[in-house]
C-alpha positions in Angstrom: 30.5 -17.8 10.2 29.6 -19.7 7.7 27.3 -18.1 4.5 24.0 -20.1 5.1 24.2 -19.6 8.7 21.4 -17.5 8.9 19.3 -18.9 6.6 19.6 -22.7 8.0 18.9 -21.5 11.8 15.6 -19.1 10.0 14.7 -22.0 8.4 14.9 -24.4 11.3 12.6 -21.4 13.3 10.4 -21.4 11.0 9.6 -25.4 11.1 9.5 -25.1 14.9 6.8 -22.2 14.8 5.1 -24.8 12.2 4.9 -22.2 9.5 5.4 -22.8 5.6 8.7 -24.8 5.4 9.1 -22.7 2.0 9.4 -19.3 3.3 12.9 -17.7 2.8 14.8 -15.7 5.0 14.7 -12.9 2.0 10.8 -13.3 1.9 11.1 -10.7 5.4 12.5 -8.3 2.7 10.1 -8.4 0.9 7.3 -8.2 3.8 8.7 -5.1 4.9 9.3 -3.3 2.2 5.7 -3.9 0.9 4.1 -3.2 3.9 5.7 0.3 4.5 4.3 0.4 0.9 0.6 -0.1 1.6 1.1 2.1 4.1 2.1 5.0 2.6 5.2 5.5 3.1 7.7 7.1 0.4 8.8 4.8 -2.9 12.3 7.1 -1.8 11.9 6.2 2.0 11.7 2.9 1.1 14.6 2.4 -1.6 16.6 4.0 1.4 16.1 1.8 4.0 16.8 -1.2 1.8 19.8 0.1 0.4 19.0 0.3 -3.0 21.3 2.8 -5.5 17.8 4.4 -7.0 14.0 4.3 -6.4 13.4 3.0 -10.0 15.1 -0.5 -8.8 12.6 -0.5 -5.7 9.5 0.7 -7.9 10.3 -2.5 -10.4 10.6 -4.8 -7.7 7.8 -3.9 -5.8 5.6 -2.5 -9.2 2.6 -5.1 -7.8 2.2 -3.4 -4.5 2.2 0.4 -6.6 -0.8 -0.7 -8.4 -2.7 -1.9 -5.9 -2.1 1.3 -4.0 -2.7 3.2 -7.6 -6.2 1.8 -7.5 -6.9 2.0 -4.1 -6.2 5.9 -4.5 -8.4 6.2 -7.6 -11.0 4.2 -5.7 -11.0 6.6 -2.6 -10.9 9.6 -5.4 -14.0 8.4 -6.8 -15.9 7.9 -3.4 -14.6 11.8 -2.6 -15.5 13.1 -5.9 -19.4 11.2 -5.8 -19.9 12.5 -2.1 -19.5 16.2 -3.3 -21.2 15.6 -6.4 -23.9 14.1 -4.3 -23.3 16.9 -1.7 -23.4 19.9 -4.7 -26.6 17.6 -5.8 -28.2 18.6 -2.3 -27.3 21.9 -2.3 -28.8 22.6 -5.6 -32.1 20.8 -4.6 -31.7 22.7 -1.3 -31.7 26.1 -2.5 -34.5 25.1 -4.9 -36.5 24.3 -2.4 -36.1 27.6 -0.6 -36.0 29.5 -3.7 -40.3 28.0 -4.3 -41.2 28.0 -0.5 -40.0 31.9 -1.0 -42.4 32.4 -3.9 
């Protein structure tokens, strides 16, 4: 087998399917590995299944998709933390409430 073989036959699938002519065989790596990413699953899980020798070669590569799921994280923390402040915020007003309807 020759060593582009794959890559000239993806390439060739690619052109038929009339999808960007630049997109690399490699660039499915990529895809996957970020995806399983966004998704949650394990930096370690992740290294694993692409064969790399340690997690800190995955978490350089794919550093770009571990921020974006860094401030997605903070985001959702900050909605949780405001709903029960809001809800403590009820509660508070709740028992005052009760507290003058009682005197």
């Amino acid at each position: 087998m020759e060593p582009d073989y794959i890559t000239r036959h993806f390439h060739r699938l690619v052109i038929s399917l009339e999808e960007d002519p630049n997109i690399r065989f490699h660039d499915l790596r990529h895809g996957f590995a970020a995806m399983l990413l966004s998704e949650g699953i394990s930096l370690k899980v992740v290294s694993d299944m692409l064969g790399h020798s340690s997690i800190l070669i995955t978490g350089n590569i794919y550093a770009r998709v571990l921020e974006e799921m860094r401030a997605e994280a903070i985001s959702k923390l900050d909605m949780l933390l405001g709903k029960q402040k809001a809800s403590k915020v009820a509660g508070v007003e709740k028992d005052a409430l009760a507290l003058k309807n009682e005197a």
